[in-house]
C-alpha positions in Angstrom: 0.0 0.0 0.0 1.4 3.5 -0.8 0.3 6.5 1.6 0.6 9.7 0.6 1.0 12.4 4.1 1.0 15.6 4.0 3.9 16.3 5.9 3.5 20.6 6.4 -0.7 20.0 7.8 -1.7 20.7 10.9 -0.2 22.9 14.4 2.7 20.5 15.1 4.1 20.4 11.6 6.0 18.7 10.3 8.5 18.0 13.1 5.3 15.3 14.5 3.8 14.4 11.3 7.3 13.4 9.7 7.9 11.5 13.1 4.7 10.0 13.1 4.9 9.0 9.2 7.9 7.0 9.7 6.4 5.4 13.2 3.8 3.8 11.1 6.8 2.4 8.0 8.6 0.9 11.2 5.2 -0.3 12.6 3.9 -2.0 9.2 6.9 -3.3 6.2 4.0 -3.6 4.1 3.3 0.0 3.3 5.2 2.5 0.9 5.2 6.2 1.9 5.2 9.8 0.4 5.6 12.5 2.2 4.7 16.1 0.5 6.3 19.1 1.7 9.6 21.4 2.1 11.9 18.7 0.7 15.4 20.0 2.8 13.0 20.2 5.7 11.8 17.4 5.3 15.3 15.5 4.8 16.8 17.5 7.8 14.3 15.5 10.1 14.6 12.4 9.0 18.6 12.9 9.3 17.4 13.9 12.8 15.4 10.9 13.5 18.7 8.8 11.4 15.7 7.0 9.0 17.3 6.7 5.7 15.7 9.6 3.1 15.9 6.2 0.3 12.9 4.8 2.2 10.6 7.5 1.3 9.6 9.6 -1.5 9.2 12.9 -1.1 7.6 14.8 -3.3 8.7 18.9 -3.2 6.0 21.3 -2.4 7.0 24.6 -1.0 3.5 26.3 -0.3 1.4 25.6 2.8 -2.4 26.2 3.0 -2.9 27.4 6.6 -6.9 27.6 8.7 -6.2 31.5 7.7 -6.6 30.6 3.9 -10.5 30.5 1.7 -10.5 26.5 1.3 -11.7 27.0 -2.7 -9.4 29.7 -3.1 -6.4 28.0 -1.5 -6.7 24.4 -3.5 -6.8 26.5 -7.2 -4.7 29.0 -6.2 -1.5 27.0 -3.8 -1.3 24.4 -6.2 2.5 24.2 -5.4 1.0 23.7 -1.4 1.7 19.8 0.1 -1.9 19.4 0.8 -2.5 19.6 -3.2 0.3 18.0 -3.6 -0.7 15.6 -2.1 -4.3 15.1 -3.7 -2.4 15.1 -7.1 -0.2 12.6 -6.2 -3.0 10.4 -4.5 -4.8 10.7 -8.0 -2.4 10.7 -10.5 -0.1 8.3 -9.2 -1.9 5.2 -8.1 -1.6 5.7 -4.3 -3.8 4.1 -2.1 -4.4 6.6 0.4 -4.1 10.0 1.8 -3.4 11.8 5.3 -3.7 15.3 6.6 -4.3 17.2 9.7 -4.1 20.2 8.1 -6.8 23.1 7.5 -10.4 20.5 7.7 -12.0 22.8 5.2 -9.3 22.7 2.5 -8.7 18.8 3.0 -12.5 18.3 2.3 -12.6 21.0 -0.5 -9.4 19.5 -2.0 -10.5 15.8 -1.9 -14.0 16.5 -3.1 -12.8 18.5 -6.1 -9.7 16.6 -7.3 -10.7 13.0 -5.7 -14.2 13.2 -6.3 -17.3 11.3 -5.3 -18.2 7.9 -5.6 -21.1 7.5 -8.0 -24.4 8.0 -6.6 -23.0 9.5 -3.2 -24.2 13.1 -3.1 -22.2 14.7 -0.2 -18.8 12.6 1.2 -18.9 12.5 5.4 -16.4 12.9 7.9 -16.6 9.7 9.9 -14.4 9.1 13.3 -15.1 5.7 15.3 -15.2 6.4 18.6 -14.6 4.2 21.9 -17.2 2.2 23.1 -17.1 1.5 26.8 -17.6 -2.1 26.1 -14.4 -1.9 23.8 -16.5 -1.5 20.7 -16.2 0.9 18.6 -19.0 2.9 17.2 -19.1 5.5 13.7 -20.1 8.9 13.7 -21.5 9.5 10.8 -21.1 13.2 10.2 -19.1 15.1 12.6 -19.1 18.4 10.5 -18.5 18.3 6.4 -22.4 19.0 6.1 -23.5 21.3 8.1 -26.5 21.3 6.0 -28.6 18.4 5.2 -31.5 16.6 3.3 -32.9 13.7 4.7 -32.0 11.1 1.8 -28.4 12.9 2.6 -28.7 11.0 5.9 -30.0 7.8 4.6 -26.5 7.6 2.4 -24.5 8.3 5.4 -26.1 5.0 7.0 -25.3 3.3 3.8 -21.7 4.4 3.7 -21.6 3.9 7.3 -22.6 0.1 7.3 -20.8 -0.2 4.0 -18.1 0.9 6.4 -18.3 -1.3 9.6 -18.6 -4.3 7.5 -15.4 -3.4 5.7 -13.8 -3.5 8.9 -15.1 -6.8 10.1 -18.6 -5.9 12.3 -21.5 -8.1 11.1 -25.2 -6.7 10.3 -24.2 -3.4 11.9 -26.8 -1.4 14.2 -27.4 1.6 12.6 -28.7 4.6 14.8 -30.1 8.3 14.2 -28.6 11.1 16.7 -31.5 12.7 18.3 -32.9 14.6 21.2 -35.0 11.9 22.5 -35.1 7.6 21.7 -38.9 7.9 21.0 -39.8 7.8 17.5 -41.6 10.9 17.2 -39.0 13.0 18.7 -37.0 15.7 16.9 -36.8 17.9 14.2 -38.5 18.0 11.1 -35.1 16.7 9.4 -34.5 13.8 11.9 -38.6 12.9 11.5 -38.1 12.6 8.2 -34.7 11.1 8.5 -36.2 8.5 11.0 -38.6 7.4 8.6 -36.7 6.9 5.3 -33.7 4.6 7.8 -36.7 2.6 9.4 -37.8 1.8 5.5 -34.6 0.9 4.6 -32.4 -2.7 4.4 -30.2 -1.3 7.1 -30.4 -2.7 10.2 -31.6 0.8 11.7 -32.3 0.4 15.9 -34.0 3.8 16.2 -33.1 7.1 17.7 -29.6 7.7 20.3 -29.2 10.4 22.5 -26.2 11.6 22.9 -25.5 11.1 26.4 -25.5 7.3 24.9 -23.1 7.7 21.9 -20.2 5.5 24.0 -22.7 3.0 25.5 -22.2 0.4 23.2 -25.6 0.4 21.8 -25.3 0.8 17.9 -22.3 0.6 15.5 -23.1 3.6 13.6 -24.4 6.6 14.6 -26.5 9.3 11.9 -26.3 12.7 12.0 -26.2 16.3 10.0 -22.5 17.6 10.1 -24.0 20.7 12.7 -24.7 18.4 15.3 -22.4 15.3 14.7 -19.9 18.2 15.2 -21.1 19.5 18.7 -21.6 15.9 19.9 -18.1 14.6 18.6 -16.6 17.9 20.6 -18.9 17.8 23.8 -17.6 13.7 23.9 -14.1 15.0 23.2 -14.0 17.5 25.8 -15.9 15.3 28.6 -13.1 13.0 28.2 -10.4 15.5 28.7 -12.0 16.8 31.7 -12.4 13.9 33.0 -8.8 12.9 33.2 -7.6 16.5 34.1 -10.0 16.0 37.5 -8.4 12.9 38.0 -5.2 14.2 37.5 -6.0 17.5 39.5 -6.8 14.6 42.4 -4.2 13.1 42.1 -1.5 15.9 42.1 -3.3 17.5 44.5 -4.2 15.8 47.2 -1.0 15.3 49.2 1.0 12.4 50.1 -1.5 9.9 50.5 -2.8 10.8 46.5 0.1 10.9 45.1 1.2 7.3 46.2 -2.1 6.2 45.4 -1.2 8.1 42.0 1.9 6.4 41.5 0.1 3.1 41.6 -2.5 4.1 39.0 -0.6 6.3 36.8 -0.5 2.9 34.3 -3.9 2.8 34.4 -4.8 6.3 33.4 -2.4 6.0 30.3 -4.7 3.1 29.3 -7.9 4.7 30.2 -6.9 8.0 27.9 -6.0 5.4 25.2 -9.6 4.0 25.7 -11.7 7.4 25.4 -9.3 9.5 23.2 -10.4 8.7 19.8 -7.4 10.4 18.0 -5.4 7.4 19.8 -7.2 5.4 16.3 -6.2 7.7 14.2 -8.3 10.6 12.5 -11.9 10.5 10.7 -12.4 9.2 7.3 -13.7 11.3 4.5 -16.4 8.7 3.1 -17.7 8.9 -0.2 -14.8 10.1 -2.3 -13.0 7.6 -4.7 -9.9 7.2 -2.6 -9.1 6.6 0.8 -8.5 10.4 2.9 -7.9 10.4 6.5 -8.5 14.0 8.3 -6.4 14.1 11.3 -7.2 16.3 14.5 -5.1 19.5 13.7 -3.3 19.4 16.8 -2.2 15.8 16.2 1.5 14.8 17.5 3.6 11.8 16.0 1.0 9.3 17.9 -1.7 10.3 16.0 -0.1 10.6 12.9 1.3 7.4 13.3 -2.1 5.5 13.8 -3.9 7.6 11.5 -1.3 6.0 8.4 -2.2 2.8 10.0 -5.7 3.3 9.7 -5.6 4.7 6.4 -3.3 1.4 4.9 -6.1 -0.5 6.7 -9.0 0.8 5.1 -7.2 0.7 1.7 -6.6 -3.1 1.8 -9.9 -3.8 3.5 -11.4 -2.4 0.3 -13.4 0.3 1.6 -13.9 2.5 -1.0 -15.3 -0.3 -3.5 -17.7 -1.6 -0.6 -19.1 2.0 -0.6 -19.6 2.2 -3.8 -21.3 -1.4 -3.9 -23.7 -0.2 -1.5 -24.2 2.9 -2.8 -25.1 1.2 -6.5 -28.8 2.2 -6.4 -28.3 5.7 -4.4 -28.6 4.4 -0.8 -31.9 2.8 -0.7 
């Protein structure tokens, strides 16, 4: 598998994503890598990190598309950037797969104009699993590409979403609608109408999540307009920081009794972030274009980067995009 990574995307770049990059080739002999970017920068860190340069191409792009730029404007005009760079490569070049934590608007811009869309998929999704706290994972299916939506819009994502879980091994997945209430009749007049076109459908839909239940364990893909697929991905992702600050707080804290107690649980902390932190998998698929693109969180360190190639070279050989567009043959229903 060869995954392209845009080496100058996202706040940490490209000392972490160059890092990360060549923590997944170490991790898995079966992938090939590009990294797009500065090339003496570039060189100069893997000298640093004493990889060999001969183990990865790198493909020269000077330009860097920053949160600051227009995403539309940026992708025509930077075309000498590494995200588009990147994109081209990805296209042109047979690759398998793309990464980025760079600007989220110009990665989904750039992959929906130069990638394109799988036939009969009107509007790609960002999809992240999350943890489960049964050790499942479950897919949020949008977190923020669309904040506007059409009902049938979120009928596809269900599609693409069970299309999805299957790929990656989960059998008949439960398919559920983000809502403000379980009860059928609950919500607005998009999730009413939403509601009713999943319940007709061959998916295995289980009704209507709250989403004070998203981590439960109760469905394997979760529905939902971009808007509020956002906030809920963001409320869950601040809870869980929070949550381990408090216990940290208690445990620095609260004198010498805490902090022996701390020293005994300190392991177990590091495991529990690893279970609630969702960028510890990686990033969030864009689903629905023709290749495979991975969005990383923009403030992702070598860690992330490093499972987000991973989880890009496993999608690719799991055969993701082609399930999608299997499902997707008659437009989702």
């Amino acid at each position: 598998m060869k995954i392209v990574v845009d080496a100058f995307g996202g706040d940490n770049a490209p000392e972490e994503i160059v890092k990360g990059a060549v923590g997944a080739l170490l991790a898995d002999g079966g992938i090939d890598l590009v990294l797009t970017g500065k090339e003496d920068v570039i060189k100069k860190i893997l000298s640093e990190l004493n990889f060999s340069p001969d183990r990865i191409e790198i493909v020269n792009a000077p330009s860097v598309i920053t949160n600051d730029d227009v995403p539309t404007a940026a992708i025509r005009s930077k075309t000498d950037s590494s995200l588009v760079a990147g994109l081209d490569y990805l296209k042109k070049n047979n690759a398998d797969a793309f990464v980025s934590a760079g600007s989220t608007g110009a990665v989904l811009t750039g992959a929906a104009l130069k990638i394109g869309r799988i036939e009969n998929v009107t509007r790609p999704a960002l999809a992240p699993l999350l943890p489960c706290v049964d050790g499942s994972k479950i897919l949020l299916i949008d977190c923020g590409a669309n904040v506007d939506c059409r009902p049938e819009m979120l009928l596809q994502f269900g599609v693409m979403g069970d299309a999805y879980m299957r790929a990656i091994g989960v059998k008949n997945p439960r398919v559920a609608l983000l809502n403000n209430g379980a009860e059928e009749k609950k919500g607005c007049e998009l999730t009413k109408a939403a509601h009713a076109l999943l319940k007709e459908s061959v998916l295995n839909f289980v009704g209507n999540m709250e989403a004070r239940d998203i981590m439960s364990g109760g469905a394997d893909v979760l529905v939902a307009d971009g808007f509020h697929g956002n906030i809920a991905l963001k409320a869950s992702e601040g809870t869980a920081l929070s949550i381990l600050k408090l216990l940290k707080d208690a445990i620095t804290g609260g004198g010498i009794a805490a902090k022996l107690g701390g020293a005994l649980i300190k392991k177990s902390l590091k495991s529990m972030k690893s279970k609630i932190d969702y960028t510890e998998s990686g990033g969030a698929l864009f689903v629905g274009v023709s290749k495979v693109v991975v969005k990383a969180h923009g403030s992702a360190k070598a860690g992330t980067i490093r499972a987000a190639v991973l989880q890009a070279n496993e999608a690719a050989k799991a055969g993701l995009v082609e399930k999608i567009g299997e499902a997707m043959k008659d437009g989702g229903r």
